[in-house]
N, C-alpha and C positions, 0 to 999 in steps of 0.2 A: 612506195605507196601502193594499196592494195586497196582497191571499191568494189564492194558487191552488190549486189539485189537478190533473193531468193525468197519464191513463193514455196507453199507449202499446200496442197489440196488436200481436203477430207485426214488433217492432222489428225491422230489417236490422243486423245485427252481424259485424264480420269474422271467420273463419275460419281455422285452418290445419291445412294435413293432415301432421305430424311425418313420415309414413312418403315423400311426396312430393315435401318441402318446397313444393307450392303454399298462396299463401292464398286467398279468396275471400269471397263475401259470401253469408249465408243468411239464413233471419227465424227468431227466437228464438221456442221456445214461449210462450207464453202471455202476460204482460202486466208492461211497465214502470211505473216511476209517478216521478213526480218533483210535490214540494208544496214552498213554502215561502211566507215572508213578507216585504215589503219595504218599507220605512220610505222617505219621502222630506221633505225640510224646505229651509225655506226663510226668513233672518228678515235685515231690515235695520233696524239700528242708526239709521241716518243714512239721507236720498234716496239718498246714490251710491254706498253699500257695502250690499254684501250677500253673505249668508254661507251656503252648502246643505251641506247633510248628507246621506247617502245608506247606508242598512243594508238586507244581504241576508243572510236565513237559504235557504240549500237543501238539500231532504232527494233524493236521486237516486239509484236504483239500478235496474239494467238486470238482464232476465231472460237469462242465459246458454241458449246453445242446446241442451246434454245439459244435463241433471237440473233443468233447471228451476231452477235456484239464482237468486239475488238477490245481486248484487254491488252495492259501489255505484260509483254510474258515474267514469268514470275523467275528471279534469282538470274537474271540478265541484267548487270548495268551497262546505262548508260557509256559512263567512262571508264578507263583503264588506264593505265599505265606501269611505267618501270623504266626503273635508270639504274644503270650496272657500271661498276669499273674496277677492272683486271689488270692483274701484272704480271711478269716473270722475271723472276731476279735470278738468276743461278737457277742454284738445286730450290728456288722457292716460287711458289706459285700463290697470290693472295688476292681476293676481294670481296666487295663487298656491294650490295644490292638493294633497292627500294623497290618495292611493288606497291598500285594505290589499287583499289577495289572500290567505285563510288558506291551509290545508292541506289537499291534496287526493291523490288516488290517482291515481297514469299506470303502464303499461303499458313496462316496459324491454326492449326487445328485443336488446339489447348482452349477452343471456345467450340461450340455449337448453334451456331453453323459457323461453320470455318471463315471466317474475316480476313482479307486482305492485310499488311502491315508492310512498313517501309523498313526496312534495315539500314543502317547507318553505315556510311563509307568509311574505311580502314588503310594504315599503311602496315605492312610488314617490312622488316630487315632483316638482312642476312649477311654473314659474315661468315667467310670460309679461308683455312688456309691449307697448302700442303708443302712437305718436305722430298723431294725425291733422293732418295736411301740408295737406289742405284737403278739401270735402265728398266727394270719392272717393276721395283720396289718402290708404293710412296707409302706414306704415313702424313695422314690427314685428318682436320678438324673442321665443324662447321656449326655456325649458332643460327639456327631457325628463329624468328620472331623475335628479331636481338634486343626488342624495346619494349616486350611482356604486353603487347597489344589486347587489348580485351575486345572481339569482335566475334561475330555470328555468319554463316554462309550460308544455314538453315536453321529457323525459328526451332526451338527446343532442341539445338544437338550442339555441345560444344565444341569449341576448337582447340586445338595445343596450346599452351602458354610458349615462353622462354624453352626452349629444345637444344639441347649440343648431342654433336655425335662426334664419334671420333674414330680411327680404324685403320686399318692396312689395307691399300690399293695393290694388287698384282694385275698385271697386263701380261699379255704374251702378243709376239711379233709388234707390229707397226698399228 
């Protein structure tokens, strides 16, 4: 378990001037903070499986540059998490992964003046396998976003759908 606190004084935060249309970068009065907590685990059933867990709480809000206001900070969620489980059978190495990404606040500039908006929280999966061909040889596969998730991390920029890679791992030494 990992707990933080961290201030942030006279943060650098973008700007823009509505009368010029320039934007720019200034430092915000006074002081940000961001705290949270983070859980990590780890437990094997058996020698060659093994299963992690991973929780995030984040509390983040940045000090705007007039009035001193406290927003919370934009494309930071709240929660987190991820649950993983590994194996090794032989020459085969397999698993497979969840990661959650709750709800968090972004910045839309596809309006004028740019509006606040909430993004909606996402799971992604993952699935990977590899074959070890000999001590530096593997030959592996992997499926990003194994459930063709439709999700956003920044307002107007897409993300990958369903992804597989596949390829030849060389290592040398240890």
């Amino acid at each position: 378990m990992t707990a933080y606190r961290q201030r942030l004084k006279d943060e650098i935060v973008s700007t823009f001037n509505s009368t010029t249309f320039l934007s720019s970068a200034a430092n915000a009065a006074g002081t940000s903070r961001r705290q949270g907590i983070e859980f990590e685990g780890e437990w094997r059933p058996v020698e060659n499986v093994g299963v992690t867990a991973t929780y995030s709480h984040v509390d983040a809000e940045e000090q705007q540059v007039r009035g001193g206001l406290l927003l919370r900070e934009v494309r930071r969620p709240r929660h987190s998490a991820s649950l993983g489980l590994d194996g090794t059978w032989g020459r085969i190495r397999a698993g497979a992964a969840l990661a959650y990404v709750g709800e968090r606040q972004d910045l839309d500039f596809n309006v004028f003046p740019a509006r606040r908006v909430t993004l909606g929280d996402y799971v992604l999966a993952e699935t990977r396998i590899a074959y070890r061909l000999s001590e530096a040889l593997e030959a592996f596969g992997r499926i990003a976003n194994a459930f063709d998730a439709d999700y956003q991390d920044v307002v107007g920029f897409a993300t990958p759908g369903r992804t597989a890679y596949a390829g030849i791992r060389l290592t040398f030494g240890d």
